[in-house]
C-alpha positions in Angstrom: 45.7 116.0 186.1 48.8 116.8 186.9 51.3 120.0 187.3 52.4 120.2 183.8 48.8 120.0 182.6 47.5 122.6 184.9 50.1 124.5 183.7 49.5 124.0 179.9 46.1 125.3 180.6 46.2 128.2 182.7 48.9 129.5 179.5 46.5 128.6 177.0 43.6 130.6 178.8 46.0 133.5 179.0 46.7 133.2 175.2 43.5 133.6 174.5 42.2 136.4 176.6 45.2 138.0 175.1 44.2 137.5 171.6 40.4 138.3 173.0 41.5 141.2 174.2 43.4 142.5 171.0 40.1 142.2 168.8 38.3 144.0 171.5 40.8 147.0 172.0 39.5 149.9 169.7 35.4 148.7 170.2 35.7 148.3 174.1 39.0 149.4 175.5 37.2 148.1 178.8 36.7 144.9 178.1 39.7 144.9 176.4 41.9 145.9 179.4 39.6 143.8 181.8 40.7 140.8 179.3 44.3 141.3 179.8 43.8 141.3 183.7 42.3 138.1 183.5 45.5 136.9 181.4 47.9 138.5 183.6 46.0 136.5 186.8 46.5 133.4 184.5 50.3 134.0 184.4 50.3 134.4 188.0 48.3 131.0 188.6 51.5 130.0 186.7 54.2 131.3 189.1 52.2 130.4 192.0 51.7 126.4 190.8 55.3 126.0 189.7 56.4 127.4 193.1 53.7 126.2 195.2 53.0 123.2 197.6 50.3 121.9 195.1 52.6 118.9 193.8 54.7 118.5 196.5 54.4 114.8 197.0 54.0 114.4 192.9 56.6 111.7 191.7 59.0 112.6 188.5 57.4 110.4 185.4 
């Protein structure tokens, strides 16, 4: 696995607690604002890989 694929799925997670969250918001504002945390610490996993030491020694294909 490698940085772009890590990165494909962290977005993908976020996309769907997103839309998760949207079908939850007038039933369970809760859940529904508890959802978009876990997307928002999803985007963050983002930043932090794209910037981060991770790949460091990872050679350009």
């Amino acid at each position: 696995m490698n940085r772009r694929d890590i990165v494909d799925m962290e977005l993908h997670y976020a996309r769907m607690m997103r839309r998760e969250a949207k079908a939850r918001a007038k039933q369970n504002p809760a859940a529904s604002e508890q959802l978009n945390r876990f997307a928002d610490a999803a985007v963050q996993r983002v930043e932090a890989i794209k910037c981060g030491p991770l790949f460091d020694t990872e050679k350009a294909a």
